[in-house]
Structures are given as structure tokens and as C-alpha cells.
C-alpha positions in Angstrom: -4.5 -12.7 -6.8 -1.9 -12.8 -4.0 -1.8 -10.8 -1.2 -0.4 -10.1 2.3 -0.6 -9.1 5.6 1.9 -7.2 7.2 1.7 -5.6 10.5 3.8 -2.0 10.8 4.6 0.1 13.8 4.0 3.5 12.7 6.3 6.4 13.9 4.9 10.3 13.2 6.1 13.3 12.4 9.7 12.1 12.2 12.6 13.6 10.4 12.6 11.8 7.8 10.3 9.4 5.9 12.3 5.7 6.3 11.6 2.1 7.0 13.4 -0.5 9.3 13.3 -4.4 10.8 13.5 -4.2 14.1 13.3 -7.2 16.6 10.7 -8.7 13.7 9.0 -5.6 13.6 8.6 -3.3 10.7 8.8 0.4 12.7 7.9 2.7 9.9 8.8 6.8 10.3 6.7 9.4 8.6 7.6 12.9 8.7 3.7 13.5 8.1 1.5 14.5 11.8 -1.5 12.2 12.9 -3.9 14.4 11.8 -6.4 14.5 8.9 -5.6 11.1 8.0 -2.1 12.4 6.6 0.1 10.0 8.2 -1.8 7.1 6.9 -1.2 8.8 3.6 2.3 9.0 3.8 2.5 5.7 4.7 0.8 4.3 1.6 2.9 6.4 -0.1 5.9 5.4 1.0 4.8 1.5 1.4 3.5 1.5 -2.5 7.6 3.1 -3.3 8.9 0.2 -1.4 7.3 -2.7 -2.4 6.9 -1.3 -6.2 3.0 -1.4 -6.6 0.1 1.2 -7.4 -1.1 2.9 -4.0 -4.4 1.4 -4.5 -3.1 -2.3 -3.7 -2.5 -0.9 -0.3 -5.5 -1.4 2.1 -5.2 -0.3 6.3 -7.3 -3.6 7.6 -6.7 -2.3 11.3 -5.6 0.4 13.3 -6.6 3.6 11.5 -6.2 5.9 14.5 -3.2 4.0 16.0 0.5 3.6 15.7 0.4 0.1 15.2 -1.6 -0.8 11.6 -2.4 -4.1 9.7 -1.8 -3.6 6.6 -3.1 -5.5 3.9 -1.0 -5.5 0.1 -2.3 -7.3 -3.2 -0.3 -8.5 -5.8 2.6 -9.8 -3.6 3.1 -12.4 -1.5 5.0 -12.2 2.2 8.5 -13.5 0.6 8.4 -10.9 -2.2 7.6 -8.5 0.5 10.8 -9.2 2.6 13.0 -9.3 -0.3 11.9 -6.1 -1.6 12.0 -4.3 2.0 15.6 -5.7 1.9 16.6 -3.9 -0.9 14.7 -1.0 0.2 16.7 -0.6 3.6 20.2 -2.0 2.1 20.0 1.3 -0.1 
């Protein structure tokens, strides 16, 4: 099965939950706080909407407790990815 690894810069308790490119850096905003675990919630939430699979393909390899995560999807590969961030952020 295919998978990737992407590595996110995490931005909490934001206004809004959204996702952007920056510099070759994916800077993700979450309106949910770093506590309980519910930012790393909202951001398989909101990852699984973008990419279009089940929250369960979505796996945190590293940094847990920090802003910056490796995240780790199955059933995509790195190019399918992109182009599906793409048409996420030229909504």
C-alpha cells in the first residue's frame, strides 16, 4: 500500500481551521487549543477532509506535544498529496 510522509507546522487555537504552502512548508491552523490531545484531533480531521481518506489512514509519527508533526498518510503517495492540497487551498 502506498503511503507518505509529510511534515506540517501546526498553528493552535487559530480563527479558523485552514491550510497553506509556505516557503515549502505546510503551516496548518486549528482553531482547536493544545490540550487533551484536541489539536492533534483537529488536525486529522481536517488532514483526512483534504486529502479525501478515512481518519484512520492518518498516523502522527513524531511530534505529539509540538507544533511541528510528522505525519504519516496511507493510501496516497507524495504527488497525490500535492495535487490534492492544491485543490484544497485554490478553493
Amino acid at each position: 500500500m502506498e503511503e507518505c510522509i509529510i511534515t506540517v507546522k501546526v498553528i493552535p487555537k487559530s480563527s479558523k481551521n485552514s491550510a497553506q504552502l509556505e516557503n515549502g512548508v505546510l503551516r496548518i491552523h486549528l482553531n482547536a487549543p493544545p490540550v487533551d490531545g484536541k489539536a492533534n484531533k483537529a488536525l486529522v480531521e481536517l488532514l483526512a477532509e483534504i486529502v479525501h481518506v478515512p481518519k484512520s489512514s492518518i498516523e502522527i509519527v513524531r511530534g505529539e506535544k509540538g507544533r511541528n508533526k510528522q505525519i504519516k498518510i496511507k493510501g496516497l503517495n507524495e504527488s497525490i498529496f500535492m495535487k490534492r492540497l492544491e485543490q484544497y487551498t485554490n478553493k
